[in-house]
N, C-alpha and C positions, 0 to 999 in steps of 0.2 A: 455560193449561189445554189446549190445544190440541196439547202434544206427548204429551200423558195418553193419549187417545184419535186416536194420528194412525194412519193407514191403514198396514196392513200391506204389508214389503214384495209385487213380484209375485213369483209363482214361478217355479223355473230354466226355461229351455227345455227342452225334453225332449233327451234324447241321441240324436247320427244313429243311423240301424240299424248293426246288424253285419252285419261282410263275411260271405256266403255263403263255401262250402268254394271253391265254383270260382271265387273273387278271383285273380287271380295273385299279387298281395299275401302272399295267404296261402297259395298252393300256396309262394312263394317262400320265406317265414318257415319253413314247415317241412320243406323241404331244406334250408336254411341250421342249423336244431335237430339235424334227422339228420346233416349231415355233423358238427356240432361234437361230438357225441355218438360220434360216430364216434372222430374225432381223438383225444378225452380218452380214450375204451377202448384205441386204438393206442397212446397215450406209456405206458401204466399196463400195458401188456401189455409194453414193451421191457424193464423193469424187472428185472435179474436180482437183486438183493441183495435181501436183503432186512435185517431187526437182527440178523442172526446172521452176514453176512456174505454168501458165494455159497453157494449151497444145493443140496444135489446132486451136490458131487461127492465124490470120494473121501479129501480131505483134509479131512474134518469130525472130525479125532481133538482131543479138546480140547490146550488151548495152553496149557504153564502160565509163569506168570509168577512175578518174586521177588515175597516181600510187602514192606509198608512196613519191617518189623523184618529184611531182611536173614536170614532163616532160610530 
């Protein structure tokens, strides 16, 4: 009968506080977010093609091709 009525567990410990803005912790997390932000805008800006191939220049006249039927 005794596991009927047994005490409840205790409760968690509370959570440590949060780092204030002037942690270097976290000046350093967010220079480390801006430069990686950085980076991803630089590789996505190198990018000339696009699905239509290179874009912009002056040989954009379409291309034609045979079809499957040889016509």
């Amino acid at each position: 009968m005794s596991a009927v009525f047994s005490r409840p567990p205790p409760p968690p410990p509370p959570p440590p506080p949060a780092p204030s803005r002037d942690d270097p912790a976290v000046e350093a997390a967010r220079k480390r977010a801006v430069r990686a932000a950085g980076n991803a805008r630089g590789r996505s800006a190198t990018v000339l093609t696009g699905d239509r191939g290179l874009t912009g220049l002056a040989s954009d006249a379409p291309v034609s091709k045979k079809t499957l039927l040889g016509a």
